[in-house]
N, C-alpha and C positions, 0 to 999 in steps of 0.2 A: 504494500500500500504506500502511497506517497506520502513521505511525513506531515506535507501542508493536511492532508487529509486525517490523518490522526487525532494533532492535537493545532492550534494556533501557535503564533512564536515561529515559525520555521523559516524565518527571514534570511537566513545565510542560506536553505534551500533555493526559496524563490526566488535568493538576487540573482544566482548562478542558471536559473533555467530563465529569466527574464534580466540577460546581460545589458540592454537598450533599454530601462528602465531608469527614468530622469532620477535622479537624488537630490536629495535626501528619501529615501521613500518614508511613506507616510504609514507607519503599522498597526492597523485597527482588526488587526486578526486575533486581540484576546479582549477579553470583559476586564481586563485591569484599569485603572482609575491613571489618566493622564497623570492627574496634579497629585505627586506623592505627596505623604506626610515627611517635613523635612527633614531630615539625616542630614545635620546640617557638621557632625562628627561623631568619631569614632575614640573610647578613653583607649591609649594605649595600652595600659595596666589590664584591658580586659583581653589583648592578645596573648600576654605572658604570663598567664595562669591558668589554670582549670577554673571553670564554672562553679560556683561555692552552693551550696544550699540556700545560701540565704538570696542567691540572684535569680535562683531560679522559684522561688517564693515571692520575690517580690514580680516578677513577672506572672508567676502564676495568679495572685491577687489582685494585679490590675485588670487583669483578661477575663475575671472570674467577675470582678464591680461592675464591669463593663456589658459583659452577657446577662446580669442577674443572674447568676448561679450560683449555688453552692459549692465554693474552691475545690474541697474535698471529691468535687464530680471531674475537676477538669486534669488531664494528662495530656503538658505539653508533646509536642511532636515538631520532628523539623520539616516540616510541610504537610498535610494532609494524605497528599497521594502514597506514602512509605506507609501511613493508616491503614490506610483503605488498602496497601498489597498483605499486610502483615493480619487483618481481620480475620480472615480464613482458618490463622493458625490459631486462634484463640476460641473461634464461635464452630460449631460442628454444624451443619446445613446441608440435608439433602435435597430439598429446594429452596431455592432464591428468585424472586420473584423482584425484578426490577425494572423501571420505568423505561419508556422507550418512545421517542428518544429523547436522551440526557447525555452526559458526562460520560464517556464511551469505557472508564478505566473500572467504572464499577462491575459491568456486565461482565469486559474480560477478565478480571480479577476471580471472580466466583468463577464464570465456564473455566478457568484453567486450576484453578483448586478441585473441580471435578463433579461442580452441582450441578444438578438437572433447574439447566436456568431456562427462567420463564421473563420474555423481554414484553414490556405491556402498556398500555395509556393509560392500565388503571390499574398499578400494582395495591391497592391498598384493599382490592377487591379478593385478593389470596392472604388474606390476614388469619383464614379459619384452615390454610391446607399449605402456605408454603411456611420454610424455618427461618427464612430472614426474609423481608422485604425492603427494598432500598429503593432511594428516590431523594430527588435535590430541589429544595423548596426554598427561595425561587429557583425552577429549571433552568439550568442550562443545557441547550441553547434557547426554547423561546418563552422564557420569565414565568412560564406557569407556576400559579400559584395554591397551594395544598388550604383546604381549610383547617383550622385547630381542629376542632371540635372531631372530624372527620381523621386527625392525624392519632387523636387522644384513644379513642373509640377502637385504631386498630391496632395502636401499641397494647391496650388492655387484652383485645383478646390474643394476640402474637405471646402476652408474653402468659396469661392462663396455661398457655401450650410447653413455656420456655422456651417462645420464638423473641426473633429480633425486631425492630422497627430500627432502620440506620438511615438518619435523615442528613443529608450535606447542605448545611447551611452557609457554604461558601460567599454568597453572596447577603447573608442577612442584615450584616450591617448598615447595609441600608436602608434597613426598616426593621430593628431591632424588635416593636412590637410584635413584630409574626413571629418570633423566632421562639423552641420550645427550649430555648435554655434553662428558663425558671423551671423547669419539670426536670432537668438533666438527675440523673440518678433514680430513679423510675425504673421500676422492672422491666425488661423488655426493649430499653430508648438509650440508644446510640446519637449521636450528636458531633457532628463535624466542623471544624469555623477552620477558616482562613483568617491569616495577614495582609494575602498578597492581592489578594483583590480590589478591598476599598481602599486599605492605606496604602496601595501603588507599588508595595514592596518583595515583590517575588522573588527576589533575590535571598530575603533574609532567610526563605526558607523555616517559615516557623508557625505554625499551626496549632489544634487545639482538639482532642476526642474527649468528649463528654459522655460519662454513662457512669453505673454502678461502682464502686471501687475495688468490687473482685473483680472484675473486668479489664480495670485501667492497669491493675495492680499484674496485673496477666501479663499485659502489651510491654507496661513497663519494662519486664525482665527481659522481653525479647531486645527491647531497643537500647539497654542497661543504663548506664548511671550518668553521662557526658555526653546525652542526645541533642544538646543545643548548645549552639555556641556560646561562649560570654557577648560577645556585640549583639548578636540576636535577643539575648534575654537582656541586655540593657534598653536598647531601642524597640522593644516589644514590651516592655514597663512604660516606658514613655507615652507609647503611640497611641495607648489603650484607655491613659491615665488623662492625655490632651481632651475631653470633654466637649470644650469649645471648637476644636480645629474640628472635629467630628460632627458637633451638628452644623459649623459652617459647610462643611465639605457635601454634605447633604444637601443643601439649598442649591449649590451650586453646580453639583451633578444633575441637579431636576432640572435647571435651566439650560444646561448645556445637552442633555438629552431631547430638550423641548427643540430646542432650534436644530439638532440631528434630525428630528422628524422632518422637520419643515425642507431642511435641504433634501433629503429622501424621496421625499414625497415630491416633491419638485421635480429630483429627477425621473421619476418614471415607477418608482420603487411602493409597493405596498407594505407598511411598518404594521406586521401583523405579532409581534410579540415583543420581549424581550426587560429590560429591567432600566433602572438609570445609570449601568454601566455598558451596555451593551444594547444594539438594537436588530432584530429578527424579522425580516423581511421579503417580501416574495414576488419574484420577478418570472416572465414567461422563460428566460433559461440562466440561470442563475450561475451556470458554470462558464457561456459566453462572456458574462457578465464579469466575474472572478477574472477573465483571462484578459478583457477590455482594462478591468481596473489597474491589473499588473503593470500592463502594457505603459501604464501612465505612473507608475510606481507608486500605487496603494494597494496595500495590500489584505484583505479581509478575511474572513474565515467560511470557507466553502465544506459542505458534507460530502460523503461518499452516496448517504442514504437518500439525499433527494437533491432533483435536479431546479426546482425551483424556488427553495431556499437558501440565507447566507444570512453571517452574523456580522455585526458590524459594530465594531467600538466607537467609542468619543472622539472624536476628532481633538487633541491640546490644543491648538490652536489657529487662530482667524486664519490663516497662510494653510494650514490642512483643512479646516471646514471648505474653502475656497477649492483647494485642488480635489478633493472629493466630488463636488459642485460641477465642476467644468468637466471630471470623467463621466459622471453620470451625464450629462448631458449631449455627451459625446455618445454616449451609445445609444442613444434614445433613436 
């Protein structure tokens, strides 16, 4: 399969198949947030040491204030997706029943541990016959949204059975109040958060599994004692603890999502889904479209599974809103 096709980020792929692509190219092929939270440095003292307990408590604390959860639910991780390959070894599942289509690493992760996976528009409807059900609320890729009530209802019975409910909240922070953090440690309820999405920093590689604590206590042993860096547990204290930068970042992603639609829609584009970090849209061939946009060096996120969908991030700034603008209109 072609990398671009995978996952997003695969820009050293595309420059090399689209050598005649103007630069700077413009990369709106992930849901990550243009305007990071500022790293504006690094303590050196925290390169020439091991990570202490007490740094990684103070990180763990911030992220715990921040979700509304109770600390003792949450186990850091250095990214999410190391979760989500390492779950297998911890939960036993002869079926898995997950959403489709979503996040493509959940699906393969269970088929290649060896469950009889069940790919679906409505995994929450095997809550009485599979052993995990997994699903990302908001979806990626087009921002579908799970109800509580409806998410609460099939954790209870999943876990009567001693099944799983694994919800990836990678994108919550944007709307904290959906988010079933406050329930985290709940029989049955798994719980996934990112860094690298809202606060723009995927690099730090630093994430968050919420559930039961014989559970976390499990994963832990796998991942052992110096799963995160010192700079990542510093700047992941910070990031989580900024209040203010966070609800401003919020206003400002909904504004900047707003005017995404607006030039979309202009160009010819139907914004049939997607979040205020990303936008899901449906064009008559979506993959002409992908290959026009290249052509002008922007780069978006194309599926294998369908030919008339593409995901499309924020544009940072006037100069990318603009060249987005004029490809779309080019292909019209």
């Amino acid at each position: 399969m072609s990398e671009d096709l995978q996952h997003g980020g695969a820009l050293d792929r595309v420059n090399i198949r689209f050598p005649a692509a103007p630069l700077p190219w413009v990369d709106l092929s992930t849901g990550i947030n243009p305007w990071p939270w500022p790293v504006d440095h690094v303590d050196p003292g925290s390169l020439h040491r091991l990570p202490t307990v007490l740094d990684l408590e103070r990180c763990r604390s911030a992220m715990a204030q921040a979700f509304a959860a109770p600390a003792s639910t949450l186990l850091l991780v250095p990214g999410t997706e190391i979760a989500i390959r390492l779950l297998p070894n911890v939960i036993s599942a002869r079926r898995v029943a997950v959403l489709a289509p979503s996040y493509g690493d959940h699906a393969e992760t269970w088929g290649a541990a060896g469950a009889e996976l069940v790919t679906t528009a409505d995994p929450l409807a095997y809550a009485d016959d599979a052993d995990v059900v997994v699903l990302c609320n908001p979806n990626n890729p087009d921002g579908r949204r799970f109800d509580e009530d409806a998410l609460v209802y099939a954790r209870e019975r999943l876990a009567r059975r001693g099944g799983w409910l694994i919800v990836d909240e990678a994108y919550a922070d944007l709307d904290p109040a959906r988010s079933l953090a406050p329930q985290a440690g709940s029989p049955g309820l798994i719980i996934l958060r990112s860094t690298g999405k809202f606060f723009g920093l995927p690099g730090l590689r630093l994430g968050a599994l919420l559930g039961p604590p014989t559970l976390a206590a499990a994963l832990e042993r796998l991942l052992g004692v110096w799963r995160i860096s010192g700079p990542a547990l510093a700047i992941g204290a910070e990031t989580y603890a900024d209040v203010e930068w966070q609800q401003s970042m919020r206003r400002q992603l909904s504004a900047a999502r707003a005017r995404t639609d607006a030039l979309l829609e202009a160009g010819g584009a139907k914004v049939a889904g997607g979040t205020n970090l990303f936008r899901y849209i449906e064009l008559a061939d979506a993959h002409a479209t992908w290959t026009t946009l290249c052509d002008h060096g922007i780069y978006v996120r194309r599926f294998e599974w369908t030919q008339t969908h593409l995901r499309v991030g924020l544009p940072g700034t006037p100069e990318a809103e603009t060249r987005l603008a004029n490809a779309l209109s080019l292909e019209r």
